[in-house]
C-alpha positions in Angstrom: 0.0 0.0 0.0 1.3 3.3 -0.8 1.1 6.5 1.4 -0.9 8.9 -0.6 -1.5 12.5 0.6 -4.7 14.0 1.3 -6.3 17.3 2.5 -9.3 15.5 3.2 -10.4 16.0 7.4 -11.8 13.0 8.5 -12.7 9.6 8.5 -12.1 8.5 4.8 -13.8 4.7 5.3 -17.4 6.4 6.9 -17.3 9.1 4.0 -16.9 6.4 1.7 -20.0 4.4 3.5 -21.9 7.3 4.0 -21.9 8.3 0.3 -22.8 5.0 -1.0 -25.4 4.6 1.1 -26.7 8.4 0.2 -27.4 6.6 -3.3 -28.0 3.1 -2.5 -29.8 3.3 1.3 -30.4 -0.5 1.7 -26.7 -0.8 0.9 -24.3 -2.6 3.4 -20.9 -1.4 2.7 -17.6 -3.1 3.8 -14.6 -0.4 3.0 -10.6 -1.7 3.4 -7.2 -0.5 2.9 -5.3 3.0 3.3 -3.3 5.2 1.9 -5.0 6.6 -1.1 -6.3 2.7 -2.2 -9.8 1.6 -1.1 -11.4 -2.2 -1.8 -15.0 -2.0 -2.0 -17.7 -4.5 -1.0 -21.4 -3.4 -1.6 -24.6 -5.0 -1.2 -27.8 -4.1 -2.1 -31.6 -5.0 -3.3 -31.2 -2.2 -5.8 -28.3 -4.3 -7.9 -31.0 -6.9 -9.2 -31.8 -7.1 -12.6 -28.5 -5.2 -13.6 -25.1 -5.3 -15.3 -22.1 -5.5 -12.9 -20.8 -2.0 -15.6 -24.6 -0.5 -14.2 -23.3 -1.4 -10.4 -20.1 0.4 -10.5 -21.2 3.4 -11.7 -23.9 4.0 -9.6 -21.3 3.0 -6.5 -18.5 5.1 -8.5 -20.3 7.9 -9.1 -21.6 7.9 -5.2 -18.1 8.4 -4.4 -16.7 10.7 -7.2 -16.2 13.5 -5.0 -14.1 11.6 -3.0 -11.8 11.0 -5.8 -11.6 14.5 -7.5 -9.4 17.3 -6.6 -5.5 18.1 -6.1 -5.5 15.6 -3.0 -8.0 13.3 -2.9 -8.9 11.2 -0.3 -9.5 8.1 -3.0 -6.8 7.7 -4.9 -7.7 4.4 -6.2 -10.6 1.7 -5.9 -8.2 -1.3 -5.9 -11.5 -3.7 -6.1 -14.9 -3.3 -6.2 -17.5 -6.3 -5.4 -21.3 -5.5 -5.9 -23.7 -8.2 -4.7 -27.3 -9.4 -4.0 -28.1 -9.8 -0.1 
């Protein structure tokens, strides 16, 4: 894992959770790693009937303004895992 700056303030794993869940409400969200590079593991009700591609950018874009900027808090989503409950 590499140390990546950031000038975020605060918790970077519940602003990651709280963001996903702002678009996906049923979702339990399990959030690992550090410096810069985050492994994702979502699940929700609202993932039926559609494409893993769909999943990811509804969890990616929940979570875009975590990776834009000059110093991100997200530097990278090493893995992302959308599932069913």
């Amino acid at each position: 894992m590499s140390d990546h700056p950031t000038d975020f303030a605060g918790d970077i794993p519940t602003a990651i959770r709280a963001a996903v869940t702002a678009a996906l409400p049923d979702a339990v969200v399990e959030v690992t790693g550090g410096g810069g590079h985050w492994s994702l593991t979502v699940t929700s009700a609202a993932f039926a009937d559609r494409s893993t591609l769909a999943n990811h950018k509804v969890v990616l874009g929940a979570i875009k303004h975590l990776m834009a900027g000059a110093a991100p808090p997200i530097h990278a989503v090493d893995a992302l895992v959308t599932k069913l409950p």
